[in-house]
VOBA-1610 file (N, C-alpha, C; in pm, whole numbers, padded with zeros to 5 digits, always signed):
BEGIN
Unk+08108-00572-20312Unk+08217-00487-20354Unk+08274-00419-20231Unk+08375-00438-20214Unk+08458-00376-20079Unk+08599-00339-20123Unk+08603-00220-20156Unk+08748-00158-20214Unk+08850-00078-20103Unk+08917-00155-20026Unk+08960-00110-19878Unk+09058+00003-19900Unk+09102+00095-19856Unk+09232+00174-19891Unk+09345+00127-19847Unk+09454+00109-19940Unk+09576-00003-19911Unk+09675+00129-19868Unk+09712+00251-19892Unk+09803+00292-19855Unk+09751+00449-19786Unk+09862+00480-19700Unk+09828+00614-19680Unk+09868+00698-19678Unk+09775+00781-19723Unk+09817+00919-19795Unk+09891+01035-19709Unk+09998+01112-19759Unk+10007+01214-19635Unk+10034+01358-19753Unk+10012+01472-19641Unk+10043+01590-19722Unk+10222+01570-19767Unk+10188+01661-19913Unk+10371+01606-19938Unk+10382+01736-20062Unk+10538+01749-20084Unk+10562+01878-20171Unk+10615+01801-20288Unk+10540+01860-20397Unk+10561+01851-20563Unk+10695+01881-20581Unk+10708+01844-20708Unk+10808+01906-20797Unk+10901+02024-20750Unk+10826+02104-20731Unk+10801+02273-20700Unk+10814+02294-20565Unk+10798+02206-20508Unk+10812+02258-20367Unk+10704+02290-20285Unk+10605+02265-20360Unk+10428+02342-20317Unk+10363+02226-20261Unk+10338+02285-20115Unk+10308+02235-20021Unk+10132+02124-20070Unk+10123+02004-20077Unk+09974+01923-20169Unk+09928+01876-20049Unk+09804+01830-20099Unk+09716+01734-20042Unk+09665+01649-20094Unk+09647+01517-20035Unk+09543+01411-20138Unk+09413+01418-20109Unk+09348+01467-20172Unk+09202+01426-20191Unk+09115+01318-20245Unk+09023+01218-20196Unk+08964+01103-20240Unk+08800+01222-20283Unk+08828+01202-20459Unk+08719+01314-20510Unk+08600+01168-20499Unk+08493+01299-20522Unk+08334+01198-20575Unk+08198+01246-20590Unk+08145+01185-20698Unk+07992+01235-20744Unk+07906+01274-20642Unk+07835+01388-20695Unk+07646+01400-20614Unk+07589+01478-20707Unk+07520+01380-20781Unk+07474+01476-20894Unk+07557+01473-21015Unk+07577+01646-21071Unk+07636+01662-21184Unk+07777+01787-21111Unk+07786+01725-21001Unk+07926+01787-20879Unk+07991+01727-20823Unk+08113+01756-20816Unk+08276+01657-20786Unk+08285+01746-20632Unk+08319+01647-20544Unk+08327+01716-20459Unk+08463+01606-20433Unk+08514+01701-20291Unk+08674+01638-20259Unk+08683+01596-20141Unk+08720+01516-20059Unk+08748+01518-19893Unk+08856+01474-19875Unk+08945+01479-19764Unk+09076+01496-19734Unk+09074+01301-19710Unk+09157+01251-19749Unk+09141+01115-19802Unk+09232+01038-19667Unk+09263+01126-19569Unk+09343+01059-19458Unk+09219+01042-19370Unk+09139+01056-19373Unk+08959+01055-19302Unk+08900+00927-19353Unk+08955+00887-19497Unk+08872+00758-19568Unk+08949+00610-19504Unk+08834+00545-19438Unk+08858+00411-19426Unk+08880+00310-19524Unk+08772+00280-19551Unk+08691+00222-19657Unk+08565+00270-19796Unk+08581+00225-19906Unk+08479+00243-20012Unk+08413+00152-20012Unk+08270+00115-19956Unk+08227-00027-20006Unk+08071+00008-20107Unk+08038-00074-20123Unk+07922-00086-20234Unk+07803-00065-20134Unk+07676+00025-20202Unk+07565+00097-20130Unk+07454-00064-20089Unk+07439-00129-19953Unk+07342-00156-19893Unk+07254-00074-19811Unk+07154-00191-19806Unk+07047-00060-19767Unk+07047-00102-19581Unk+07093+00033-19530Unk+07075-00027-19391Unk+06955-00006-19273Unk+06962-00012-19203Unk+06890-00060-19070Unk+06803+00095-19094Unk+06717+00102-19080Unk+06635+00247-19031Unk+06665+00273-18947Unk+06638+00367-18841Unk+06643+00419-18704Unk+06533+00506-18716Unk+06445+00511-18594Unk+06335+00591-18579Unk+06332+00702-18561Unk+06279+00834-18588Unk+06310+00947-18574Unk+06446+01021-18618Unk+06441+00937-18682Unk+06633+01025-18713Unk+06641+01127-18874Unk+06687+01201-18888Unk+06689+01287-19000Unk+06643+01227-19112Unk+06601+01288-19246Unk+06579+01200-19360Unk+06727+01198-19403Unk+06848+01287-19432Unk+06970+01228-19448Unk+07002+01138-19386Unk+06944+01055-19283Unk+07056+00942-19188Unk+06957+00839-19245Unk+07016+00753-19353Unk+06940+00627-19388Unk+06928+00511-19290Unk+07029+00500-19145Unk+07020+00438-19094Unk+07120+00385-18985Unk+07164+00231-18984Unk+07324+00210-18963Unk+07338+00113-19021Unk+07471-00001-19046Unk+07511-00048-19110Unk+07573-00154-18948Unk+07612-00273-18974Unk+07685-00367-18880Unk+07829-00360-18976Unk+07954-00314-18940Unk+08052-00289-19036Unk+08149-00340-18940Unk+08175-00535-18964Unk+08281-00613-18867Unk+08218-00595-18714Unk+08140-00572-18644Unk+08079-00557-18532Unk+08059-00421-18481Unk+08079-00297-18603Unk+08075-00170-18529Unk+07952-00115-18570Unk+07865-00055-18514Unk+07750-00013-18577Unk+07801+00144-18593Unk+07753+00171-18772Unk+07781+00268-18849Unk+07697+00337-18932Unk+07651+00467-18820Unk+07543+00551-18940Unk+07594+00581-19043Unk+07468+00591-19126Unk+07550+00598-19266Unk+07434+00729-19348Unk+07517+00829-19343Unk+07448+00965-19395Unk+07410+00956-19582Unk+07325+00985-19573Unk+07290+01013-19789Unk+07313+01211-19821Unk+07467+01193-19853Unk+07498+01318-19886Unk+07427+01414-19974Unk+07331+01342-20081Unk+07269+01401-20178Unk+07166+01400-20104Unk+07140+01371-19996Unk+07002+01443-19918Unk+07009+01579-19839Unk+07142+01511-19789Unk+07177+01630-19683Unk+07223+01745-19740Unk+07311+01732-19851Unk+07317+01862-19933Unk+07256+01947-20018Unk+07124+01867-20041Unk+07008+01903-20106Unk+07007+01885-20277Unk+07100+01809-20309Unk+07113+01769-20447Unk+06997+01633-20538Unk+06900+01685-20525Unk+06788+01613-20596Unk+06803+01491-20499Unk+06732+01407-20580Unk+06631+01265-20491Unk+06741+01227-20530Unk+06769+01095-20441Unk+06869+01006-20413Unk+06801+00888-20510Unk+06899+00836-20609Unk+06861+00714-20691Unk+07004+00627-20638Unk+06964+00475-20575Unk+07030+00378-20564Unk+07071+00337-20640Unk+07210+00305-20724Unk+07209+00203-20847Unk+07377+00162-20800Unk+07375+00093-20945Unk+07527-00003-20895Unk+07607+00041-20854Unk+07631+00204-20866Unk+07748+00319-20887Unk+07724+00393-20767Unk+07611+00345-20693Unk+07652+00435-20570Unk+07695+00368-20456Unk+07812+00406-20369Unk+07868+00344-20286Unk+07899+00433-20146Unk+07886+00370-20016Unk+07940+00394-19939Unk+08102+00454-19862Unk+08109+00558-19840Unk+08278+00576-19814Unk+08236+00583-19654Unk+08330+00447-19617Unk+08369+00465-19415Unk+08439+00596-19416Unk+08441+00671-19326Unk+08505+00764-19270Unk+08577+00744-19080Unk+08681+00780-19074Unk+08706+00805-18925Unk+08724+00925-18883Unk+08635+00970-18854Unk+08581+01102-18764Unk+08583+01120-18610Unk+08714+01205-18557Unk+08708+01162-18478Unk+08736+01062-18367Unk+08649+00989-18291Unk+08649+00862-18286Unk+08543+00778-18286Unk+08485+00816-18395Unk+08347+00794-18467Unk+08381+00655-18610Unk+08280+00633-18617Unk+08326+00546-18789Unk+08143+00629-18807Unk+08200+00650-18946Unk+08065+00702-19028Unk+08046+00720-19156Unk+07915+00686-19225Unk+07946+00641-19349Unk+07870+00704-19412Unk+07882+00773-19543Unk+07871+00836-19621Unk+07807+00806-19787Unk+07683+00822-19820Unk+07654+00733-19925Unk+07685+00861-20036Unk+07753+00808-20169Unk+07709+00916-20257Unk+07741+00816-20391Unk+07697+00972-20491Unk+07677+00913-20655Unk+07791+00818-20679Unk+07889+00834-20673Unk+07997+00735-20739Unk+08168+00796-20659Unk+08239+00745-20627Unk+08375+00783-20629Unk+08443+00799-20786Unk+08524+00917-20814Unk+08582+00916-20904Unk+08766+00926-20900Unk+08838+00931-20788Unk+08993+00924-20785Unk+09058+00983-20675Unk+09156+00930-20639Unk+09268+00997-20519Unk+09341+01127-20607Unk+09308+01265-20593Unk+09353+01370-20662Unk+09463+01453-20567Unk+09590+01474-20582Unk+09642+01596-20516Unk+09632+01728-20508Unk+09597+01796-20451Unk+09628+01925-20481Unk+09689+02047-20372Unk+09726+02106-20431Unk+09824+02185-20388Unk+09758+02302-20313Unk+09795+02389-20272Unk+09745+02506-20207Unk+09694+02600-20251Unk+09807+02673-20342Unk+09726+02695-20477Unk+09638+02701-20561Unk+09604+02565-20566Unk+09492+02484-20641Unk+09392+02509-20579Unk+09387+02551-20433Unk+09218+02575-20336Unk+09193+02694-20324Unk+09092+02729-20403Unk+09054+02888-20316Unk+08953+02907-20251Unk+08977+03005-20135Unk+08835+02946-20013Unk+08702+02972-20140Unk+08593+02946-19986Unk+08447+02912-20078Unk+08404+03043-20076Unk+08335+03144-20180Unk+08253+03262-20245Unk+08153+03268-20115Unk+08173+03375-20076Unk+08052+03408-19973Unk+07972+03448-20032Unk+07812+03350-20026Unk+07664+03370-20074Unk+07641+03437-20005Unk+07473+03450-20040Unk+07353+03531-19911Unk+07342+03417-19789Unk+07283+03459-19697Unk+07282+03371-19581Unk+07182+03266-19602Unk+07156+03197-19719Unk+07052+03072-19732Unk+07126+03018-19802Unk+07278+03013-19850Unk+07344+02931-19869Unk+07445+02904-19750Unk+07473+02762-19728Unk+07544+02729-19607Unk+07678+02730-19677Unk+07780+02769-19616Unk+07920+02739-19662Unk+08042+02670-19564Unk+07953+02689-19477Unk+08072+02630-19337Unk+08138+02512-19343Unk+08071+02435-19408Unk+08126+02330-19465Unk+08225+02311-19577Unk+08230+02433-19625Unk+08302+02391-19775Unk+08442+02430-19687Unk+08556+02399-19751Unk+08666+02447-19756Unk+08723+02540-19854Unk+08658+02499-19954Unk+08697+02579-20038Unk+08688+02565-20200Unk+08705+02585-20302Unk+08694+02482-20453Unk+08820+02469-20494Unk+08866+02396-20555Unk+08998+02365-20581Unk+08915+02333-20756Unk+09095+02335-20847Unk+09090+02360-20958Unk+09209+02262-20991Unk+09148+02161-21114Unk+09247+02100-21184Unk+09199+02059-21313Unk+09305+02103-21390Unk+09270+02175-21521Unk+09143+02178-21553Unk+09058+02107-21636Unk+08934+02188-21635Unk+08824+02111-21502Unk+08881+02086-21428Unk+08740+02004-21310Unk+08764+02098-21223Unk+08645+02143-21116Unk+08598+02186-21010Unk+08591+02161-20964Unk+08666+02153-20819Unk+08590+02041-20704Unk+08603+02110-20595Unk+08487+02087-20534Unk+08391+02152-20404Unk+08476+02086-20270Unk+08577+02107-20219Unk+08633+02081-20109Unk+08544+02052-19943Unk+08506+01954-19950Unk+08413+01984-19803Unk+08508+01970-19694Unk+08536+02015-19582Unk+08597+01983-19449Unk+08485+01867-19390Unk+08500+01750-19450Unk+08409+01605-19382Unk+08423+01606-19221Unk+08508+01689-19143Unk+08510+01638-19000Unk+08450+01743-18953Unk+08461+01889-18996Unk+08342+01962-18966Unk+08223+01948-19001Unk+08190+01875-19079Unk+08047+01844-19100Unk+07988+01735-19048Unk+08071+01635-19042Unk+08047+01541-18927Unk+07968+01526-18770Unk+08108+01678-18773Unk+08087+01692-18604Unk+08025+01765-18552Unk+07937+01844-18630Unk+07834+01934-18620Unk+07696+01926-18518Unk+07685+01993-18450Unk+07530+01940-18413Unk+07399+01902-18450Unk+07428+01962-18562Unk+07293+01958-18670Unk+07297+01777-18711Unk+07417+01732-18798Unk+07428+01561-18795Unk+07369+01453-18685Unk+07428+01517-18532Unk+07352+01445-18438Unk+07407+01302-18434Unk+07542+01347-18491Unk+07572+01168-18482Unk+07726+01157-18349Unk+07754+01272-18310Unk+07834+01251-18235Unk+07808+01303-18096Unk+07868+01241-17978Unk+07823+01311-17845Unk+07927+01403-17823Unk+07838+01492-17748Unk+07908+01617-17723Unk+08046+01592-17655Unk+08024+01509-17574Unk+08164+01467-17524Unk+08287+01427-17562Unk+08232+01380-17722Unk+08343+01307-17824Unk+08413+01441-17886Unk+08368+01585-17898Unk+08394+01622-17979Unk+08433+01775-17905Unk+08443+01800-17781Unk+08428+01903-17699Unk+08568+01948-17700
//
């Protein structure tokens, strides 16, 4: 299964005049989360890739993707959303980070969503054992929730370990 993205998306104004965004939403768990869909390469179907030694329990490994070798992170590890179950529905999203390719395993993709500005309100400041740096914010459409992550800040983080300092300085 290899579902490539045929067109691309750009920020653009509604009806209204209100400044949108496209978001490519998707499962972890029983949570919709969103990422800015001009970052998405590719959706392909979950193989199991290469180990690497010593590397985080989120980094399942890399992947050979056309001759590029591509770690490929398990978001429901790294975000701490219960044990990771493999099944038909979970798939890989390529990302271009950067000038990185990196891949992203989660529960299921569910749709290219717009939303508007409006529609996002930053993320609720927890106690300091919840991380938020990552979120952007939750956005709202009619009754769904979705957890906005900034994917290139989390990417490019030091904690991931998947990019050199030099790529990202």
């Amino acid at each position: 299964m290899n579902l490539e993205t045929t067109h691309v998306a750009r920020p653009s104004t509604d009806d209204e005049g209100s400044f949108s965004q496209e978001y490519l939403t998707f499962t972890l768990g029983a949570e919709e989360y969103a990422i800015d869909i001009l970052k998405v390469q590719e959706i392909r179907g979950y193989e199991q890739p290469t180990a690497i030694a010593n590397a985080p329990a989120f980094i399942k490994g890399v992947i050979n993707l056309r001759g590029t070798i591509v770690p490929i992170v398990d978001m429901r590890l790294k975000f701490g959303v219960g044990t990771a179950d493999y099944t038909s529905f979970t798939v890989v999203i390529i990302l271009n980070i950067g000038a990185r390719v990196v891949g992203m395993v989660v529960d299921g993709v569910s749709d290219v969503t717009a939303l508007r500005n409006d529609q996002v309100r930053p993320a609720p400041e927890f106690a300091a054992t919840v991380d938020t740096r990552y979120i952007h914010g939750l956005g709202t459409l009619n009754e769904r929730m979705l957890i906005v992550v900034d994917i290139e800040r989390l990417m490019l983080s030091s904690e991931m370990a998947l990019m050199d300092d030099t790529q990202h300085a």
